[in-house]
N, C-alpha and C positions, 0 to 999 in steps of 0.2 A: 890695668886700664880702668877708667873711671865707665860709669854708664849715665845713661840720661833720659827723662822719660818727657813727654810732649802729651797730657790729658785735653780734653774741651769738654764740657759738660753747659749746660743752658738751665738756668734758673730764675725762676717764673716771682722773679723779683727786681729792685733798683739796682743797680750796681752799687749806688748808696749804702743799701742797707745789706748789702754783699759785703761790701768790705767795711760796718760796722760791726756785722755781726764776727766778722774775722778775728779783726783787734780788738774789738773789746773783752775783756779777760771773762767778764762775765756771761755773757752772752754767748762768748766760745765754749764757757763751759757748760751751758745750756745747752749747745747744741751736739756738742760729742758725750755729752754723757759724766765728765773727767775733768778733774782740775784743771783748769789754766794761770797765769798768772803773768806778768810785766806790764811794760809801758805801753802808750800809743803812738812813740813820737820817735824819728830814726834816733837811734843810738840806744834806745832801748833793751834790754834784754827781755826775752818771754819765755814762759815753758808753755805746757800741752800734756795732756794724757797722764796727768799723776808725773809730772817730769819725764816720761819719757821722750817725748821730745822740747829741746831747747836750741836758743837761737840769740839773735842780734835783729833787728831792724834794720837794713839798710838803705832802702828807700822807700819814699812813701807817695802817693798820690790819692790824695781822696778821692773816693768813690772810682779810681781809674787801674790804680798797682801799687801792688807790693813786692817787696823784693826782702828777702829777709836769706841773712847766712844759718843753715838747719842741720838739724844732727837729730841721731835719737841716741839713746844706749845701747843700740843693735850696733852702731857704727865700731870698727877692731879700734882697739887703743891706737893713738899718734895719726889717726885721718883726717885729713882739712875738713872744713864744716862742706856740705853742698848748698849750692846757690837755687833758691828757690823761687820764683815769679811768678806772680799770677799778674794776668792781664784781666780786665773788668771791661766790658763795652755793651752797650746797653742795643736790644737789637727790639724792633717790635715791643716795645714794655716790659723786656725781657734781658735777663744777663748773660751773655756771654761769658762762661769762666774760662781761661785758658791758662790751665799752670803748666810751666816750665820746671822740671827739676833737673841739675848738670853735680856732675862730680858726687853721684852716689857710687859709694864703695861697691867693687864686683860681685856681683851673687844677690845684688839685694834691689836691683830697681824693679823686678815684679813682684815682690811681696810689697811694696811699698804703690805700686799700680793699684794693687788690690786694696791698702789701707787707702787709699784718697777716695777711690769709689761708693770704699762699704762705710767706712768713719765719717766721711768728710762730705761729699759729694749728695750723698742721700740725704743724711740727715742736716746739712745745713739750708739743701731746697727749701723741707721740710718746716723747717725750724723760721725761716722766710716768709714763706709762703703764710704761714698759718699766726703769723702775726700781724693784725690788723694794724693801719695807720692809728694813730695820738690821733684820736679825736679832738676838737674844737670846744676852747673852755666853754659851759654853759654860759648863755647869757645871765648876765647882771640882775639881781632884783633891785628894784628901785630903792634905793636908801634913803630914809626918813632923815633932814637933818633937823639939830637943836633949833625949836621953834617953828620947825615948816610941822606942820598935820597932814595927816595920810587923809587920802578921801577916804570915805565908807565906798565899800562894794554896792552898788546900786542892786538892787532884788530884783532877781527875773522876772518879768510878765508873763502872765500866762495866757492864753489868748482865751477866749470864749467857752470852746468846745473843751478847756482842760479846767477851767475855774470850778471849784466846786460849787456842788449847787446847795443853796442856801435850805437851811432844816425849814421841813414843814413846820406852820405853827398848829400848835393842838388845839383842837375845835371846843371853843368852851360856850357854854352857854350865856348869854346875856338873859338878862332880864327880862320879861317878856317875850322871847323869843322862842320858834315854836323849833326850831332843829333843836337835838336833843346831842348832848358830849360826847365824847369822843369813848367816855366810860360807858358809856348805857346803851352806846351802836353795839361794844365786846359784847356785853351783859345779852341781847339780845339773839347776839349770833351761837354761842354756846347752848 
């Protein structure tokens, strides 16, 4: 007799970027740590975990479900694949995962409870969570074209109290004149 396991877990992410970072090969392998590899589009094949688990795509809903036929190499020779679902629903800003696993071989849907948890469940939050949105292209600098001239940058003003203040002029003697230079005030004070 087959077993069947029923998880939910809440990740503090898009359901979007829930089920990109699922299927996409790379990004999968970012966040388990582990090879992954196939397509994104139903009829695809993918693996997981260095091949240990592989599968089919069988239905797809962006950013809402997945359904994929799953297996790993724990599975005994001659087993049908099991059917795997996760559901995506965006709850508070927040995703709702709820995967469905049916037709796992006896003896193995809790050790396989425990791989979605510690493999899957954690580190894809993680892996979510801690990736900022694609920022917004820098705006445009203005492009010079053939024949147009760029303005010159106009020079700050400086207001009164920051202008500097103009050098003293040194006191020199005129002609006839009874103040004495600028030398001879030193000369006198020494």
């Amino acid at each position: 007799m087959a077993e069947k396991l029923n998880m939910t877990t809440v990740i503090n992410a898009s359901p979007r970027k829930v089920f990109a970072a699922w299927l996409d090969p790379r990004k999968h392998s970012a966040f388990t740590g582990s090879k992954a590899s196939g397509g994104s589009r139903v009829g695809d094949p993918f693996t997981a975990w260095d091949g240990y688990i592989l599968g089919v795509h069988l239905e797809l809903e962006p950013g809402r479900r997945i359904v994929q036929a799953w297996r790993t190499s724990d599975f005994p020779p001659g087993s049908e694949d099991s059917r795997l679902e996760i559901v995506l629903v965006e709850v508070a800003g927040k995703t709702r995962l709820t995967l469905t696993q049916s037709n796992i071989p006896d003896g193995q849907a809790e050790q396989y409870r425990e791989g979605w948890e510690d493999f899957y469940f954690a580190p894809l939050a993680k892996f979510v969570a801690a990736r900022p949105a694609r920022k917004a292209p820098a705006a445009a600098k203005p492009r010079v074209t053939r024949g147009a001239r760029a303005k010159p940058k106009a020079k700050p003003r400086l207001s009164k109290s920051v202008r500097p203040k103009p050098k003293a002029k040194p006191l020199v003697r005129k002609a006839g004149s009874a103040k004495p230079s600028a030398k001879s005030r030193t000369r006198r004070r020494a």
